[in-house]
ROMAR-525333 format. One line per field, with one value per residue (C-alpha): residue number from 0; residue in one letter; y, x, z. Coordinates in nm, 3 decimals. Example, Ala and Ser with C-alpha at 12.3 -4.5 7.8 and 13.67 -1.06 7.14 Angstrom:
REM ROMAR-525333
k: c(0;1) .
r: c(A;S) .
v: c(-0.450;-0.106) .
u: c(1.230;1.367) .
w: c(0.780;0.714) .
***
This chain:
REM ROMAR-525333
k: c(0;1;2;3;4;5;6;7;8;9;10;11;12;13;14;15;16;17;18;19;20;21;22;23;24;25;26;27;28;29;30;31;32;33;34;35;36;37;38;39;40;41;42;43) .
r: c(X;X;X;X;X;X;X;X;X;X;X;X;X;X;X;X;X;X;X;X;X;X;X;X;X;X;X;X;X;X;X;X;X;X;X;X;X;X;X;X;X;X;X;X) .
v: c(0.658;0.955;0.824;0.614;0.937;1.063;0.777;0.693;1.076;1.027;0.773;0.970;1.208;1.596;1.786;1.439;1.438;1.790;1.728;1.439;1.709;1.957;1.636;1.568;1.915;1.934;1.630;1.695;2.032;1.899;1.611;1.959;2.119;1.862;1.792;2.151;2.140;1.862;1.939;2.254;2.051;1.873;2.131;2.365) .
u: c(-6.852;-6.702;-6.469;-6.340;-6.263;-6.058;-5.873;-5.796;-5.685;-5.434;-5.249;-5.174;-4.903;-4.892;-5.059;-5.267;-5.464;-5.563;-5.664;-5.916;-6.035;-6.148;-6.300;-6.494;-6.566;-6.715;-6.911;-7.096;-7.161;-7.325;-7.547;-7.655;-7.739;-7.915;-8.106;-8.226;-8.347;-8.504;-8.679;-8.823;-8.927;-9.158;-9.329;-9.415) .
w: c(4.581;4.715;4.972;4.692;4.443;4.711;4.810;4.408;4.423;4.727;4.531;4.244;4.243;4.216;3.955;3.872;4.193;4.156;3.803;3.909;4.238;3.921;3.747;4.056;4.122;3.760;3.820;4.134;3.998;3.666;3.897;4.113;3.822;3.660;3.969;3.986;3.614;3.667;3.961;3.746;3.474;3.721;3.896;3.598) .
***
């Protein structure tokens, strides 16, 4: 999944690619966090 984000990225031009990096970034971020709350929830 990831090796395909970054290859869809490389084919876009300029300003676009970095704008689907942040998307990523945001992504995996939210998944992390999620996992972490998650992971509370259960062991209370």
């Amino acid at each position: 999944m990831m090796g395909y984000g970054f290859g869809y990225q490389g084919m876009m031009s300029g300003g676009a690619g970095i704008f689907m990096s942040v998307i990523w970034l945001v992504f995996i971020i939210d998944l992390v966090l999620l996992g972490v709350w998650l992971w509370k929830q259960i062991n209370k």
